[in-house]
C-alpha positions as CSV (number, residue, x, y, z in Angstrom):
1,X,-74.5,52.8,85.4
2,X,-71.1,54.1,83.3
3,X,-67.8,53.7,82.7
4,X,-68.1,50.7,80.0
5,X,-66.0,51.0,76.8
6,X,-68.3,47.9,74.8
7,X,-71.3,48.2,76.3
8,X,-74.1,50.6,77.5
9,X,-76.1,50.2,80.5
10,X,-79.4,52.5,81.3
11,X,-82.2,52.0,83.7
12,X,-85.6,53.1,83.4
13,X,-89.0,53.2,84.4
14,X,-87.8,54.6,88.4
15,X,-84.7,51.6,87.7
16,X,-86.9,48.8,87.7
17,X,-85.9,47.6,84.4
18,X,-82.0,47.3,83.7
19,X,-81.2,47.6,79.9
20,X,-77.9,46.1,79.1
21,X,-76.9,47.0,75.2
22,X,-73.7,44.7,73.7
23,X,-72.1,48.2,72.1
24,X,-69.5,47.2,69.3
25,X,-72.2,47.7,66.3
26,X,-69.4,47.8,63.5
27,X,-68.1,43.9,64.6
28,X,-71.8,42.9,65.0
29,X,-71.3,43.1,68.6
30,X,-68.6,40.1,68.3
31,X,-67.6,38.9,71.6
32,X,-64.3,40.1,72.7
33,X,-63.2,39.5,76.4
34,X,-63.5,43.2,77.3
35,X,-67.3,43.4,75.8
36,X,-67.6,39.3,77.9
37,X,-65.9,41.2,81.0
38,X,-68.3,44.1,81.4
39,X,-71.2,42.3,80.9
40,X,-70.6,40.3,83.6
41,X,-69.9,43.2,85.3
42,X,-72.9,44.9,84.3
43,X,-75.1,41.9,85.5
44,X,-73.2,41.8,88.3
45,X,-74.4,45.2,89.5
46,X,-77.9,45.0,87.9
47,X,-78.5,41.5,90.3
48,X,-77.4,43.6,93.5
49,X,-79.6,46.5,92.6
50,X,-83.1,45.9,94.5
51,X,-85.2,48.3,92.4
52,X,-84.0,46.1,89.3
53,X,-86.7,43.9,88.7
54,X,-85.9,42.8,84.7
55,X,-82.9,42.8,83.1
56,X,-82.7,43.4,79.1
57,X,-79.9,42.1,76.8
58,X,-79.5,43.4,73.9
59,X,-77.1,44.4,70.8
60,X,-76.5,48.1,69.2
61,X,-76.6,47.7,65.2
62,X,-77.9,45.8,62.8
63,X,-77.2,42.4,64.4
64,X,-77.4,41.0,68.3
65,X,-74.4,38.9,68.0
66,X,-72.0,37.3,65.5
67,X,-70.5,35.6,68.2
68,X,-67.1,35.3,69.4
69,X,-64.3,37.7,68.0
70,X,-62.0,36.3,66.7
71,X,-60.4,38.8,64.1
72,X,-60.6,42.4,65.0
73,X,-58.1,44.5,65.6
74,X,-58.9,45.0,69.1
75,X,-59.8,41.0,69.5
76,X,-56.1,40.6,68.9
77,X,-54.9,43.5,70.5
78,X,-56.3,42.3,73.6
79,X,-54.4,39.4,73.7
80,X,-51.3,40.4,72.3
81,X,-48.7,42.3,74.7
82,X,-48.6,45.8,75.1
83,X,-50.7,49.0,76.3
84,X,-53.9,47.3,74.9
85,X,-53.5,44.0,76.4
86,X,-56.6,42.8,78.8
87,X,-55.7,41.5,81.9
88,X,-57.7,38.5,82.2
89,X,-54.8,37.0,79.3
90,X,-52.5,37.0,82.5
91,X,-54.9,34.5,84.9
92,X,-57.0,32.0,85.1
93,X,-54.9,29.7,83.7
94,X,-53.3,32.3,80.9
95,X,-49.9,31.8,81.7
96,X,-50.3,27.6,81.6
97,X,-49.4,25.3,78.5
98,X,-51.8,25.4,75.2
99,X,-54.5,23.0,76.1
100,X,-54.5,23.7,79.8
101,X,-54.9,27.5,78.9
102,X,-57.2,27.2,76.5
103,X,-59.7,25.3,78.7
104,X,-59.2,27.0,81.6
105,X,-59.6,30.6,80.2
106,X,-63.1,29.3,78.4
107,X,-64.4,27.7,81.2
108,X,-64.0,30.6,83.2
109,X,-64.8,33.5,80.3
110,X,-67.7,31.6,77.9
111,X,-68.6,28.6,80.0
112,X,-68.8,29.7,83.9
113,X,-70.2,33.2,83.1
114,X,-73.0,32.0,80.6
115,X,-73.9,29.3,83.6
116,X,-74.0,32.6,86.1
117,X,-76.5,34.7,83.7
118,X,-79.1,31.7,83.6
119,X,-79.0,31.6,86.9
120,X,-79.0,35.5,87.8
121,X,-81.6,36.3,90.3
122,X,-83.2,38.7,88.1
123,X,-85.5,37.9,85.4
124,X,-83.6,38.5,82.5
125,X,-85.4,39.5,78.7
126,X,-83.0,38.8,75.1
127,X,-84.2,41.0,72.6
128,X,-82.9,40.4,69.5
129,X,-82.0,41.4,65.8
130,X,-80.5,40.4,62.7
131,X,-78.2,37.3,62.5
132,X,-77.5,35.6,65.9
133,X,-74.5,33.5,65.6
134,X,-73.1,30.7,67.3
135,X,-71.8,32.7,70.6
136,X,-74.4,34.8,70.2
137,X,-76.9,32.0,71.2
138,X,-75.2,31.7,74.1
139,X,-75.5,35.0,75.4
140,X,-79.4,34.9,74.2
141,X,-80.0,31.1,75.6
142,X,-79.1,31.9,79.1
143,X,-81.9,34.6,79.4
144,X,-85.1,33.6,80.6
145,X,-87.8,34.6,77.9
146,X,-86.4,35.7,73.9
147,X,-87.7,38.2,72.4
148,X,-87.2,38.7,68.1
149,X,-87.5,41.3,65.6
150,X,-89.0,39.5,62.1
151,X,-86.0,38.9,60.0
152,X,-84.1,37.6,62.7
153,X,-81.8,34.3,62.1
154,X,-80.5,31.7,64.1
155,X,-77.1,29.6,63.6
156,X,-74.4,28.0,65.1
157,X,-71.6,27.5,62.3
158,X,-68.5,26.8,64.4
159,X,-69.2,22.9,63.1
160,X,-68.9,23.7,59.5
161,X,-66.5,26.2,59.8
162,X,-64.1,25.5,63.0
163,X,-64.4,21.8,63.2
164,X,-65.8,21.9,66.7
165,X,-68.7,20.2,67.9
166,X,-70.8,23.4,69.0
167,X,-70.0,26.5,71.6
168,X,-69.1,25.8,74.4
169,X,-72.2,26.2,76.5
170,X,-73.8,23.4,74.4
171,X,-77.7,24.3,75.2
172,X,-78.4,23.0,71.7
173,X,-80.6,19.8,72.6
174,X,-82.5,21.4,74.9
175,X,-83.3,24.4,72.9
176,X,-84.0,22.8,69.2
177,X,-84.2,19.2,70.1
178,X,-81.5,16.5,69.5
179,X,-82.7,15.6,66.0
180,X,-82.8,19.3,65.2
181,X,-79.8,20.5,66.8
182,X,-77.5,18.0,65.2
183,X,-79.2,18.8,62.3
184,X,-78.4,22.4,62.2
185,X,-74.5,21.7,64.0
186,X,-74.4,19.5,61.0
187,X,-75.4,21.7,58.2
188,X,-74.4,25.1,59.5
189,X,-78.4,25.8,58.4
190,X,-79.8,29.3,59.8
191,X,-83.3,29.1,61.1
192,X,-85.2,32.4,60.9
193,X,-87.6,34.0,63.5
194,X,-91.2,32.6,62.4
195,X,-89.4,29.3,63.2
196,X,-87.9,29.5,65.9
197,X,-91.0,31.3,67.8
198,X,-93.1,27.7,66.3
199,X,-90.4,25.7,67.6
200,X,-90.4,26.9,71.0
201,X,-87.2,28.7,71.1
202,X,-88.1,32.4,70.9
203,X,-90.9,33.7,72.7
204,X,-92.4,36.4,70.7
205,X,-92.1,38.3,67.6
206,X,-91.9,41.7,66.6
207,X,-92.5,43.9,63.7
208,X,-89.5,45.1,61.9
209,X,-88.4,48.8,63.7
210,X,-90.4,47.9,66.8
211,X,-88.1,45.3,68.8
212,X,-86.9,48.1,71.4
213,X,-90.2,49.6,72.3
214,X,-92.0,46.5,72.1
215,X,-89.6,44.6,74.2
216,X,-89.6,47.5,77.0
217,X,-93.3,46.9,76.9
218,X,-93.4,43.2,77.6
219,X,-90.5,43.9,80.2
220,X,-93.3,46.3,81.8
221,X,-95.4,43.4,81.8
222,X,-92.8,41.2,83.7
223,X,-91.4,44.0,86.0
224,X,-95.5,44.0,87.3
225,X,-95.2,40.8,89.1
226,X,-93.8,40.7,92.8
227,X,-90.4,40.0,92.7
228,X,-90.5,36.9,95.1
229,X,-93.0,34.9,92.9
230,X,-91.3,36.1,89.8
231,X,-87.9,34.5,91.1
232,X,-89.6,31.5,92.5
233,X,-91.1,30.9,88.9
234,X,-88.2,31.1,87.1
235,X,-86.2,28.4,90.0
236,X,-89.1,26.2,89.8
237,X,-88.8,25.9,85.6
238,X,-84.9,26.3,86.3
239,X,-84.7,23.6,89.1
240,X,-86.8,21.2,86.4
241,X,-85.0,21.6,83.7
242,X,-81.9,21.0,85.7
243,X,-83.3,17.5,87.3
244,X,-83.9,16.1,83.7
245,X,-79.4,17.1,83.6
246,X,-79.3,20.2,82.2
247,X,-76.5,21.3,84.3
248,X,-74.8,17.8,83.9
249,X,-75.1,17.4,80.1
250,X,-73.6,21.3,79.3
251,X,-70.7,20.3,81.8
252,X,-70.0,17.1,79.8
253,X,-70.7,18.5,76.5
254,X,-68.1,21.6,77.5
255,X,-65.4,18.8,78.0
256,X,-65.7,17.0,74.4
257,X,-65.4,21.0,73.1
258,X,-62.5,21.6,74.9
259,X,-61.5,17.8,73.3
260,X,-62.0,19.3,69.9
261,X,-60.0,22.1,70.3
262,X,-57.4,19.9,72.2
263,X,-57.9,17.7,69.0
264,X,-57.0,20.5,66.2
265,X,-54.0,22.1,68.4
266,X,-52.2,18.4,68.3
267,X,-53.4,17.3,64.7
268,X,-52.3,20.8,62.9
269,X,-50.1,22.6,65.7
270,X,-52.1,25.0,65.7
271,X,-52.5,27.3,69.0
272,X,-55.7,29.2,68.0
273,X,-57.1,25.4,68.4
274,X,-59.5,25.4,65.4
275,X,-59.1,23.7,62.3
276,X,-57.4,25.1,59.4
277,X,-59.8,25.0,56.7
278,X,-58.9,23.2,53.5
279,X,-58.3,24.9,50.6
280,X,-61.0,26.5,48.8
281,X,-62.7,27.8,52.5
282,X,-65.5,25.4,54.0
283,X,-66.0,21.4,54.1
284,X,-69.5,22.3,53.0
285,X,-69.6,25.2,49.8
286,X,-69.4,27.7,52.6
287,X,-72.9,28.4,51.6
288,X,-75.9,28.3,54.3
289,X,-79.7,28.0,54.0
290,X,-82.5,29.3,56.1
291,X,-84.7,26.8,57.1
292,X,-88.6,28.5,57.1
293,X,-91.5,26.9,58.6
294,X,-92.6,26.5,54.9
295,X,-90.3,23.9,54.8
296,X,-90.6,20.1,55.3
């Protein structure tokens, strides 16, 4: 699989395990909408691939994800006009007034797509590094197992330092708990890898400089099982979680984001729709903690 410009996409072991590699190493693999765009892309083609039996996600460089972009150079030059402008600005709701725009072109580029990847009918494996950061949850919440290298953190800082109340596929509660998760929304508080593995969140954890080959191993391990029970186990837990509202709560907790950012384009006229931070930088000391599982 070629022809990406912000990711890389190889197959091995005969193509039965699809590696998927978020390829913008000197952002921290920052989500702009032509990296967003070709991964759904590249899952696309990986799900209609039979001799694809695991998908793995994973981030080039020192980190997995820092989230969404939203300061390069090419993050604006995308949406700016001219030669490097990406087309999806043009649709889906692009060309309508602020709010309208706004929540149509995240519903359909950081909402609709995470929902797709749960729900891919492959079993998919996030392998992950470094800081993970707000968006970059996202991306790693929708895969079925996690995978972390030691050193690894976990935050979602788009409370303390946007003024909205999460991302927008809001899989906090379920992930962390409700006490936790408003805990952590509230503080802008990293946890690290240890923790997140105790909590339930991560499923393994790997020795520093052996994420990639120990990941490919446990995707060996996965690719092993016949593809009907392997799919049938992940609907079964998927179909559960779902009757307890998974799939209702992310819809209503997408509204109230697209309320906050409704909120800060009215309050401060301001069209990026985030709050402009007071003087000085963060409500908080813009300073953030790591919670351990030393700590009580």
């Amino acid at each position: 699989m070629s022809g990406y410009q912000w990711i890389t996409c190889e197959t091995v072991d005969e193509g039965r395990i699809c590696v998927i590699s978020l390829d913008r190493p000197r952002q921290r693999n920052a989500q702009h909408r032509g990296l967003l765009v070709e991964l759904g892309e590249a899952m696309r083609r990986a799900e209609e691939d039979d001799d694809v039996r695991v998908v793995v996600l994973r981030g080039n460089g020192p980190s997995f994800s820092a989230g969404h972009d939203i300061g390069s150079r090419e993050g604006r030059a995308e949406r700016a006009d001219g030669p490097e402008r990406h087309p999806s600005f043009d649709l889906n709701g692009a060309t309508k007034e602020p709010v309208e725009r706004n929540w149509r072109q995240e519903w359909h580029y950081f909402f609709e797509n995470t929902r797709r990847w749960r729900d891919l009918q492959k079993i998919t494996v996030a392998s992950v590094q470094g800081p993970v950061v707000s968006a970059g949850l996202m991306l790693m919440w929708a895969c079925d197992l996690i995978v972390a290298e030691e050193g690894a953190t976990f935050s979602d800082v788009v409370g303390t330092r946007m003024g909205m109340p999460g991302v927008e596929y809001f899989a906090h509660p379920w992930e962390l708990g409700p006490r936790r998760a408003k805990e952590l929304l509230l503080t802008g508080d990293k946890i690290d890898a240890v923790t997140a593995y105790e909590w339930g969140m991560v499923s393994r954890v790997f020795p520093a400089g052996t994420l990639q080959e120990r990941t490919l191993t446990f995707a060996r391990r996965i690719a092993e099982l016949p593809t009907t029970a392997a799919l049938l186990i992940k609907e079964s837990v998927n179909q559960a979680v779902d009757a307890q509202g998974f799939q209702v709560a992310l819809k209503a907790a997408f509204t109230l984001h697209e309320l906050g950012h409704a909120h800060w384009m009215v309050s401060q006229n301001n069209s990026r729709a985030i709050v402009r931070l007071p003087p000085g930088g963060l409500w908080s000391t813009g300073e953030t903690t790591t919670r351990s599982r030393d700590e009580v």
